[in-house]
MARPA-94738 format. One record per residue: x, y, z of N, C-alpha, C, O in turn; residue in three letters. Coordinates in pm, whole numbers, padded with zeros to 5 digits, always signed. Layout:
! MARPA-94738
XYZXYZXYZXYZALA...
! end
This chain:
! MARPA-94738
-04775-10770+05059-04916-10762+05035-04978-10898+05068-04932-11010+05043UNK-05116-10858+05141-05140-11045+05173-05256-11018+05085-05308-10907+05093UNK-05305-11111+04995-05456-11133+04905-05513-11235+05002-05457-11315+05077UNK-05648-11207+04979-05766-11313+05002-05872-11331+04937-05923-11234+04882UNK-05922-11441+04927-06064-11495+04827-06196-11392+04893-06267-11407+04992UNK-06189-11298+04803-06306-11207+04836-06438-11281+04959-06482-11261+05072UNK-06455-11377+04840-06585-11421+04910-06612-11458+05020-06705-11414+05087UNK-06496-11587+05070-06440-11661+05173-06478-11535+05291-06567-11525+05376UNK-06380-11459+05258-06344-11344+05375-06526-11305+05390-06584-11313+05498UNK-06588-11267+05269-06733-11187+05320-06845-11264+05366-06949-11219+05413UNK-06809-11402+05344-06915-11524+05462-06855-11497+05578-06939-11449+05654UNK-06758-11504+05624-06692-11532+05761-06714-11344+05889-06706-11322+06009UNK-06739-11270+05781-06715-11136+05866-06869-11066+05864-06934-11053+05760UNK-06907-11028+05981-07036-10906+05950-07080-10769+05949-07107-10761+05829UNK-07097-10701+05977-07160-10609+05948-07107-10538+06068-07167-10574+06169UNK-06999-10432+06097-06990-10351+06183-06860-10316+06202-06807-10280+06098UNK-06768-10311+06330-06663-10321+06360-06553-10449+06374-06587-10507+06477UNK-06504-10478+06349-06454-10651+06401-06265-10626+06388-06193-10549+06326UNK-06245-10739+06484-06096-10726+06489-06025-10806+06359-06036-10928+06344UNK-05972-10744+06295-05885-10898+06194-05758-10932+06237-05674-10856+06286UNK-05747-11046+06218-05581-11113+06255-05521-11175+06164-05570-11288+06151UNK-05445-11157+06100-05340-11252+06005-05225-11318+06089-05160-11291+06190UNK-05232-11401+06014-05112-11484+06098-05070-11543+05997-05146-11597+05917UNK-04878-11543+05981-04834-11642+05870-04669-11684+05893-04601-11639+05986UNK-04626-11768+05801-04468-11726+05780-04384-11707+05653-04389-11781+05555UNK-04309-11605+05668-04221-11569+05559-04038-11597+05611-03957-11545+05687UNK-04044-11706+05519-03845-11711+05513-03839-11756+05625-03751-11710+05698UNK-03934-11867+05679-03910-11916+05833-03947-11874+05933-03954-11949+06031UNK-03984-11737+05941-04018-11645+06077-04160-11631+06031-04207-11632+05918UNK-04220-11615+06158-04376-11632+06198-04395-11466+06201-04292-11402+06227UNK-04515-11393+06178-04566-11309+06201-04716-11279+06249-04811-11348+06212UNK-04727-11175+06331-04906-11202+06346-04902-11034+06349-04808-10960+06378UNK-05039-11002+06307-05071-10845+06305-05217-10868+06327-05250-10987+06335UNK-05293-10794+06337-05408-10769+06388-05432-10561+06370-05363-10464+06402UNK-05544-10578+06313-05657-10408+06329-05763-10444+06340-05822-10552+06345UNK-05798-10287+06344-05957-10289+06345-06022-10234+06244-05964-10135+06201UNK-06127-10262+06188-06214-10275+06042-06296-10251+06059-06327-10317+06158UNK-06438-10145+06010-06486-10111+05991-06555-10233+05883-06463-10274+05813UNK-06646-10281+05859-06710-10305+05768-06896-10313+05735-06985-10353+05810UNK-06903-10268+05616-06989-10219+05593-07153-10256+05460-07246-10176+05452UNK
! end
């Protein structure tokens, strides 16, 4: 599960479709994922 600071996230994003990307590492290995979001 990844959490984020509500707020942080709802300054930075607007109003429509938008791509999200996480990017991180767990246990040494890098991961990246990315969708698409609806927001509203």
């Amino acid at each position: 599960m990844v959490k984020f600071d509500r707020q942080k996230v709802k300054k930075a994003l607007r109003e429509g479709k938008v791509t999200m990307f996480v990017i991180g590492k767990i246990d040494g290995k890098y991961f990246v994922g990315k969708d698409l979001v609806r927001i509203i």
